[in-house]
C-alpha positions as CSV (number, residue, x, y, z in Angstrom):
1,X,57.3,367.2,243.7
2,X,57.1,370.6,241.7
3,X,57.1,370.6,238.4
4,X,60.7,371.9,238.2
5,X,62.0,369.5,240.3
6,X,61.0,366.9,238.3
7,X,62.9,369.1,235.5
8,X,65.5,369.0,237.1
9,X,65.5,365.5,238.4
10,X,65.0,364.2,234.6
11,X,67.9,366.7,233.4
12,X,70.2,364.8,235.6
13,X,68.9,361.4,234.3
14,X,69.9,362.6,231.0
15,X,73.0,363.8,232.3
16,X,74.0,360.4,233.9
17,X,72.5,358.9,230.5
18,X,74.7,360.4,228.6
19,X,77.7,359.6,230.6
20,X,78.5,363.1,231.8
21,X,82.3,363.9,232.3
22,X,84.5,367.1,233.0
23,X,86.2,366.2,229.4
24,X,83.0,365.8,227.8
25,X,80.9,368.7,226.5
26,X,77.4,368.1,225.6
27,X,75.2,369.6,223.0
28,X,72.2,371.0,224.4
29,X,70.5,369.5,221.2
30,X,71.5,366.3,223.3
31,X,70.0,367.1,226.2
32,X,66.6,369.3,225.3
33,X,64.9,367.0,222.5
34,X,64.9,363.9,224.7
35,X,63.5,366.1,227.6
36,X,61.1,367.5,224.9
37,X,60.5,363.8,223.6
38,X,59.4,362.8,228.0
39,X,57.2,366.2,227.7
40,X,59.5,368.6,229.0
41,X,59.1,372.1,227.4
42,X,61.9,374.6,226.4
43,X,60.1,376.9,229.3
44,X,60.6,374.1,231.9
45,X,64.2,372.9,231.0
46,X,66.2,375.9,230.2
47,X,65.9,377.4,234.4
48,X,66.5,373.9,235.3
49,X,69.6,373.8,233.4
50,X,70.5,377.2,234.7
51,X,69.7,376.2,238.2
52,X,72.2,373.4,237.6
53,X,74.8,375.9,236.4
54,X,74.3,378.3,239.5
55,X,75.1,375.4,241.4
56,X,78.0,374.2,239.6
57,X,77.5,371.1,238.3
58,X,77.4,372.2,234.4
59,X,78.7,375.4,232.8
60,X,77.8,377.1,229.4
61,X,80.0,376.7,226.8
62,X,80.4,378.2,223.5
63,X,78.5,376.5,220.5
64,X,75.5,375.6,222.5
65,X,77.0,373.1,225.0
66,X,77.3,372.2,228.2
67,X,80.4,371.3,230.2
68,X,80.0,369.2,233.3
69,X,82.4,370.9,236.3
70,X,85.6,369.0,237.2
71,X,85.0,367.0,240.6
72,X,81.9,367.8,242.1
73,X,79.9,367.3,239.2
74,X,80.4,363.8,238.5
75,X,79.6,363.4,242.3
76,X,76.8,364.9,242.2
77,X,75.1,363.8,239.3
78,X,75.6,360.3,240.3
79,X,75.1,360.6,243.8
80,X,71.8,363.3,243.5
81,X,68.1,361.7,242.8
């Protein structure tokens, strides 16, 4: 597995960690210093988090958050890993 897969396999651990929701934005503070805690870097987990936004499962927010994306993002952060 590639180094960013396993980015983005541990963003959507944190993701289901955290209880993800449509109504529920998360601070990226929330998400990154855990990653960084496991020994993700800033470099690794910011085009994973992108690459989860291109394919709609979170969206940017203002105020440095993320917003899971109603229906198929619950699905697929349960269903995917």
């Amino acid at each position: 597995m590639s180094r960013f897969n396993e980015t983005e396999t541990a963003l959507i651990e944190r993701l289901r960690a955290l209880k993800a929701a449509p109504d529920m934005s998360i601070p990226l503070f929330d998400i990154g210093v855990p990653m960084n805690a496991a020994g993700f870097s800033q470099e690794e987990i910011m085009p994973a988090l992108h690459a989860l936004e291109q394919e709609k499962i979170i969206t940017f927010i203002p105020g440095k958050r993320a917003l899971p994306v109603p229906s198929s993002s619950v699905e697929v952060v349960h269903q995917r890993v």
